[in-house]
N, C-alpha and C positions, 0 to 999 in steps of 0.2 A: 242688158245682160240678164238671161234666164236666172232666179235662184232656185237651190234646193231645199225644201222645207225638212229639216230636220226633229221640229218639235216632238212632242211624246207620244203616242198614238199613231204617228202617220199625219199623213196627212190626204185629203182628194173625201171623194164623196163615199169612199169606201172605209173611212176612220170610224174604229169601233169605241163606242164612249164604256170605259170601266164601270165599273159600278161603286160605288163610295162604300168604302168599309165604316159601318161604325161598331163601337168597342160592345165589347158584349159585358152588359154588367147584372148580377143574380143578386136581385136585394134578400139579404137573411135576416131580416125584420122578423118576421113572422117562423121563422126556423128557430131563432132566439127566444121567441117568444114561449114556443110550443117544450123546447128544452126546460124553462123556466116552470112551465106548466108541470109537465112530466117530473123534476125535479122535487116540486111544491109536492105533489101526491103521495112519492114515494116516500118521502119525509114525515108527511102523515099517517100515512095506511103501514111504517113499517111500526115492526116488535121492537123494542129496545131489548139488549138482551141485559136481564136479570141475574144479579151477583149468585151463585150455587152456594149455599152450606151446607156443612155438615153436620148433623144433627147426632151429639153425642150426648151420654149421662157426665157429668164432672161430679169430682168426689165433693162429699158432705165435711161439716164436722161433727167426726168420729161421736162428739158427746149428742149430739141431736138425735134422739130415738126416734122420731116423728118422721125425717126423711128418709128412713134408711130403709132400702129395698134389699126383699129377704129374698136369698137367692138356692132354688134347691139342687142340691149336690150331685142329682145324678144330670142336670141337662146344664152345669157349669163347668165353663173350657174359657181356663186363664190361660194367654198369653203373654210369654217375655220377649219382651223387644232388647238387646243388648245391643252393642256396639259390634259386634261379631256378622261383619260380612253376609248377608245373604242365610241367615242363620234363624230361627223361630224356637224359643223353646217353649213346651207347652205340656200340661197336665189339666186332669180332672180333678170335680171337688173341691175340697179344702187343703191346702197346705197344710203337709204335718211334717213330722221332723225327716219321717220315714218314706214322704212323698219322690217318687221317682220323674223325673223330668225327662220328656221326649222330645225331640226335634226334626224340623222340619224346614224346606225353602220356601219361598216365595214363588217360586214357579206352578203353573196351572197343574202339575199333580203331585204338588207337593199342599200348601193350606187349603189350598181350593177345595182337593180332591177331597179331602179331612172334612171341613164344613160342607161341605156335600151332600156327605154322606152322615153327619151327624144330624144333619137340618133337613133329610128328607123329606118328611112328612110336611114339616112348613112349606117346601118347594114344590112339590107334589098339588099340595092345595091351592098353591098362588097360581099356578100352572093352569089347572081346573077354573081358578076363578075370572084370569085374564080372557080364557078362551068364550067365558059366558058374556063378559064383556064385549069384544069382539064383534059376537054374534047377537049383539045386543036387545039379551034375555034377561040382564038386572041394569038399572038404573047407575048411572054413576055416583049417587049419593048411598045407595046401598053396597058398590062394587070398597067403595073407603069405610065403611064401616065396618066390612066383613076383613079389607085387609086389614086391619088394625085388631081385629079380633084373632085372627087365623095368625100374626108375627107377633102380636101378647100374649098366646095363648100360654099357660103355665108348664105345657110341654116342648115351645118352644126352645130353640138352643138359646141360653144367654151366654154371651164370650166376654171376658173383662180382660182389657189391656194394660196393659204394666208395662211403663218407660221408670227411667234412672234416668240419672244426670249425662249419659252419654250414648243416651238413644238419638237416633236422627231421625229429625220432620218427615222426613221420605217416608220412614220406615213405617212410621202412626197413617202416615195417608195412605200406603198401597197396602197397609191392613186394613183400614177400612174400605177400599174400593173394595179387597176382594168378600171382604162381607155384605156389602152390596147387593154384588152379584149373587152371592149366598143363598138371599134371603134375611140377612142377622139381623132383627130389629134393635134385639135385645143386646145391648152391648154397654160397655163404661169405658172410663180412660180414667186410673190411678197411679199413683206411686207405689211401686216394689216394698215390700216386708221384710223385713228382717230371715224371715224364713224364707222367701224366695232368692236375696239375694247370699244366703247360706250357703240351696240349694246350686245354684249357679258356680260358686266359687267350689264345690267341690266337681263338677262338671270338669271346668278349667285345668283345673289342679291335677 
C-alpha cells in the first residue's frame, strides 16, 4: 500500500531545502569602548565652572585713619535699602540734617536709568575701550589696566549702600547687579547713620 509523504518541505525531487536562520548578534565591544573614550575626553578638555563673587568694599574701623577712603561729594550717591517693597531711597553728598531723600524702583528706568546717566562718562569710555579690544588694537594686558584706571578714576561715580537690620539679601544683590551693568566700580556696603535713619523715619511718618 502506497504511502503519503507528509514531512516538512515536501517531498519528490522538487523539495526545496530552506535555508538555516542563524540569530543575528552586533558585538558592542568596541561601541563601549569608543563611549568610554569620548567620555574620558570630555571629562578632560571640559571647564569646570568657577564659584562668581562679588567684589565689594566692607566697612573699616571707624578709628583707623589709614584705611579710610576719602570720598568727594559731588560724584557720591548713597543708597538706602529698607524693608519697603520695591522701594530705593537715595541722596547725594553728605548726610545733613537738612538732607532731602529721593526714591526710586528697581526697575530698568527707575536705578538703572539714574546710574546711567550719572556714570556716563565711565560707560562711554568702557564702550570705546571694549570696542578697541574687539578690534584688537590694544593688548589684553593694557585693555585691564586702562579699565581699572578709567572705573577709579576720581570722577568716577562712587555709590555706597546702606542696609539696617531688615533689609533683604535680594535687595543688596539686585543693587549690585544693576551696578554692574552700570559700570560702578566704586562702590561699599555699610550700616545706616543715625542721620539716615532720621531721614527715613520722617519719609514714613
Amino acid at each position: 500500500m502506497a504511502e503519503l509523504n507528509t514531512g516538512e518541505g515536501g517531498g519528490g525531487k522538487h523539495q526545496k531545502k530552506r535555508a538555516k536562520k542563524s540569530s543575528t548578534k552586533v558585538d558592542m565591544t568596541p561601541m563601549v569602548d569608543l563611549a568610554f573614550l569620548l567620555l574620558t575626553f570630555f571629562v578632560l578638555t571640559a571647564t569646570f565652572g568657577k564659584p562668581k563673587t562679588m567684589d565689594i568694599n566692607m566697612p573699616v574701623d571707624p578709628k583707623d585713619d589709614k584705611n579710610k577712603t576719602k570720598v568727594e561729594d559731588q560724584t557720591a550717591m548713597t543708597l538706602l535699602l529698607t524693608d519697603k517693597k520695591g522701594v530705593i531711597y537715595f541722596y547725594y553728598g553728605v548726610m545733613k540734617a537738612d538732607t532731602r531723600l529721593d526714591s526710586t524702583t528697581y526697575a530698568s528706568n527707575g536705578l538703572r536709568k539714574i546710574l546711567l546717566d550719572k556714570n556716563k562718562k565711565v560707560i562711554t569710555q568702557m564702550n570705546d575701550l571694549r570696542a578697541k579690544r574687539e578690534k584688537r588694537t590694544i593688548a589684553d594686558s593694557t585693555y585691564k589696566q586702562t579699565e581699572q584706571k578709567v572705573k577709579g578714576d576720581r570722577d568716577a561715580l562712587y555709590v555706597i549702600v546702606k542696609t539696617n537690620d531688615k533689609t533683604k539679601y535680594k535687595s543688596v544683590v539686585d543693587v549690585m547687579d544693576e551696578l554692574n551693568i552700570c559700570e560702578v566700580d566704586k562702590k561699599a556696603v555699610i550700616d545706616m547713620s543715625p542721620l539716615d535713619k532720621a531721614a527715613l523715619k520722617k519719609i514714613n511718618n
